[in-house]
C-alpha positions in Angstrom: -34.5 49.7 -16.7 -32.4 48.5 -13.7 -31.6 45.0 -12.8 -34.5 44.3 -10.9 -35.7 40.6 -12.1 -34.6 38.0 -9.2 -35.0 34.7 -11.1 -33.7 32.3 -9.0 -32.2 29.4 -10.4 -32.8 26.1 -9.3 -29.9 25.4 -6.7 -29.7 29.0 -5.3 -30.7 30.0 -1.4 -33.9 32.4 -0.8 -32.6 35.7 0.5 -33.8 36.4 4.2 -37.3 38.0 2.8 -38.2 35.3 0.8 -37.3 32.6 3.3 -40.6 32.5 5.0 -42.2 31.9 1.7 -41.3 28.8 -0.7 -41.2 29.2 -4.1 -42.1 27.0 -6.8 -40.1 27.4 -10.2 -40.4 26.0 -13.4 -39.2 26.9 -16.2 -39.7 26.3 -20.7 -36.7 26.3 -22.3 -37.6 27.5 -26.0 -36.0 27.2 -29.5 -38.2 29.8 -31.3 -36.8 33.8 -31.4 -39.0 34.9 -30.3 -41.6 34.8 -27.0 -45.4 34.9 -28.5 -47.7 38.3 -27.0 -48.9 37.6 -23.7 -52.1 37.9 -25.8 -52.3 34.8 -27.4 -51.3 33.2 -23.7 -54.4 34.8 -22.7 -56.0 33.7 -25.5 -55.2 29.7 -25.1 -56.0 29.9 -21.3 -59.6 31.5 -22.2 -59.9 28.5 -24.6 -58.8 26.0 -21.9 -61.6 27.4 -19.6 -58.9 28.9 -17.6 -60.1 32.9 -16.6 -56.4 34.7 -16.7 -56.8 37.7 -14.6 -54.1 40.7 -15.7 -53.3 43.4 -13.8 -55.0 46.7 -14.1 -52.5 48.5 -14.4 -51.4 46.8 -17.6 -51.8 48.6 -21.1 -53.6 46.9 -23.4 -51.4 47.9 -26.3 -48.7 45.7 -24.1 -50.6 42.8 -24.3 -49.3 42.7 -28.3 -45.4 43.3 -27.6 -43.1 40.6 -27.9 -40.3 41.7 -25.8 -42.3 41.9 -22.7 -40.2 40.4 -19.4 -42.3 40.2 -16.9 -45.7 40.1 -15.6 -48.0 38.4 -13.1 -51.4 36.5 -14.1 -53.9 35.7 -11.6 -56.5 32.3 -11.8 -58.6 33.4 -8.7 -59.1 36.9 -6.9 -58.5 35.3 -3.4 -54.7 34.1 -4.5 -51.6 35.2 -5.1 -51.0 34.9 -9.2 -48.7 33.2 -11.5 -45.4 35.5 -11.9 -44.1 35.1 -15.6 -40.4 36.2 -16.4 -38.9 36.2 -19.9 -35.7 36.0 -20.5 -33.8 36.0 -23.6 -30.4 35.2 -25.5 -30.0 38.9 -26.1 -31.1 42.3 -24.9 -31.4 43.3 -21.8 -31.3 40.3 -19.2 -29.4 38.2 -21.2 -26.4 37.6 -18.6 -29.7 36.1 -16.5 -30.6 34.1 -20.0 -26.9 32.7 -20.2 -26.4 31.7 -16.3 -29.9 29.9 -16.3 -28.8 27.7 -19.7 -25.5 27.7 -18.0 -26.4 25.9 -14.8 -29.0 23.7 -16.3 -26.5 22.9 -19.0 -23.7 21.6 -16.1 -26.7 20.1 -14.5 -27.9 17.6 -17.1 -23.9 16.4 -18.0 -24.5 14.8 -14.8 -26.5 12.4 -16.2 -25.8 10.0 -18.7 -29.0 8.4 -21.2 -30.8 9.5 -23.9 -33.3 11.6 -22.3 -30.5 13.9 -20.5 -28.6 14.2 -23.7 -32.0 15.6 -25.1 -32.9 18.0 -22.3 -29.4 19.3 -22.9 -29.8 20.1 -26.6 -33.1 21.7 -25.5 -31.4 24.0 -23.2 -28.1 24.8 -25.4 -30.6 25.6 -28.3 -32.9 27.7 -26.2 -33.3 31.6 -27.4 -35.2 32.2 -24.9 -36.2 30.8 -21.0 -40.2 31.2 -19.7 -40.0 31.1 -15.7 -43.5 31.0 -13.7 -43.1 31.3 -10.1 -45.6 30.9 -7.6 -46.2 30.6 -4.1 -46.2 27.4 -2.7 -48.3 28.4 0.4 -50.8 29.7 -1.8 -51.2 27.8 -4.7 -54.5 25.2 -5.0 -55.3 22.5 -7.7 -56.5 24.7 -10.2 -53.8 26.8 -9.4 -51.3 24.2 -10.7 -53.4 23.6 -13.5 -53.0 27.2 -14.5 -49.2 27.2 -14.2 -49.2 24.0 -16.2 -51.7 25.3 -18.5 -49.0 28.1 -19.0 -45.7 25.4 -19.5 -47.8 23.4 -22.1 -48.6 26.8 -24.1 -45.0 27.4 -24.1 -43.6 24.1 -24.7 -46.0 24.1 -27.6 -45.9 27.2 -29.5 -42.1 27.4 -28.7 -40.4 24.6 -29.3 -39.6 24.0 -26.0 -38.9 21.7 -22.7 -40.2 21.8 -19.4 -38.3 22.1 -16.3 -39.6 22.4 -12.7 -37.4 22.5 -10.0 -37.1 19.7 -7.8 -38.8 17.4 -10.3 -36.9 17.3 -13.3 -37.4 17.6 -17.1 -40.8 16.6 -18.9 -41.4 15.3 -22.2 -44.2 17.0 -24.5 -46.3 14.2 -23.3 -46.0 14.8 -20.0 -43.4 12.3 -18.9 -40.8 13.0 -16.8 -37.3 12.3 -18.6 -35.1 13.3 -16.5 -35.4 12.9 -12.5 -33.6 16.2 -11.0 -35.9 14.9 -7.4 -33.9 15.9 -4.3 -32.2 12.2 -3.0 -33.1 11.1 0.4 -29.9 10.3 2.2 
């Protein structure tokens, strides 16, 4: 399996194919091992009233493996879906784990209170990083609600932090802790 799983991190440019079409990025830094199934994902979206739609091309023996990286979860046939990427403090994309914690790590020293310091242990404890991405064109309300749907499971069952790019960091309430907003000069 080649190297073919273009996160891109919060301050890094599009390349030319992508620049006609804005991304939105957030991200769960986790503390457990080990990423839950995308099963039980499934599973807590059903119970939210959320209707997950997963590709057909996906094995449902797959849907029980822990060491998946990436797939794509749709909330409404006429949309684009939710891409998920899982990367981890080992294996295989674990140069892409460490550059993520990396930069997020030199990001929050910039800051100096409480909630920084505290988003920074989240992200130097992480053992693994959840990324959705989505398509900013494309996305509507319940399409947002399904991507946050999918952080909450995350920062829930993993012991983990929210991050969304050009926002900031959010508590487990909901709160955001740390304002990472682009300044207006």
């Amino acid at each position: 399996m080649g190297k073919e799983l273009p996160i891109l991190p919060a301050a890094a440019q599009p390349s030319s194919s992508e620049q006609a079409e804005t991304f939105v990025y957030s991200r769960v830094f986790c503390q457990k091992e080990n990423s839950p199934p995308i099963r039980l994902l499934i599973d807590f979206l059903k119970a939210r009233g959320q209707t997950p739609i997963v590709p057909s091309n996906i094995d449902d023996a797959a849907l029980d493996e822990w060491a998946w990286v990436r797939i794509s979860l749709g909330y409404h046939r006429d949309r684009q879906p939710v891409q998920l990427f899982c990367v981890r403090d080992r294996g295989s994309y674990q140069d892409v784990f460490e550059q993520e914690q990396k930069q997020f790590v030199d990001l929050l020293t910039a800051y100096e209170d409480i909630e920084a310091t505290l988003a920074q242990e989240y992200v130097n404890r992480a053992r693994f990083i959840l990324t959705t991405r989505f398509s900013k064109s494309d996305m509507t309300e319940e399409g947002y609600d399904f991507n946050g749907w999918i952080l909450e499971f995350y920062q829930e069952q993993c012991n983990g932090i929210v991050q969304i790019d050009d926002q900031g960091f959010y508590s487990p309430k909901g709160d955001l802790i740390v304002d990472m907003a682009p300044q207006e000069e």
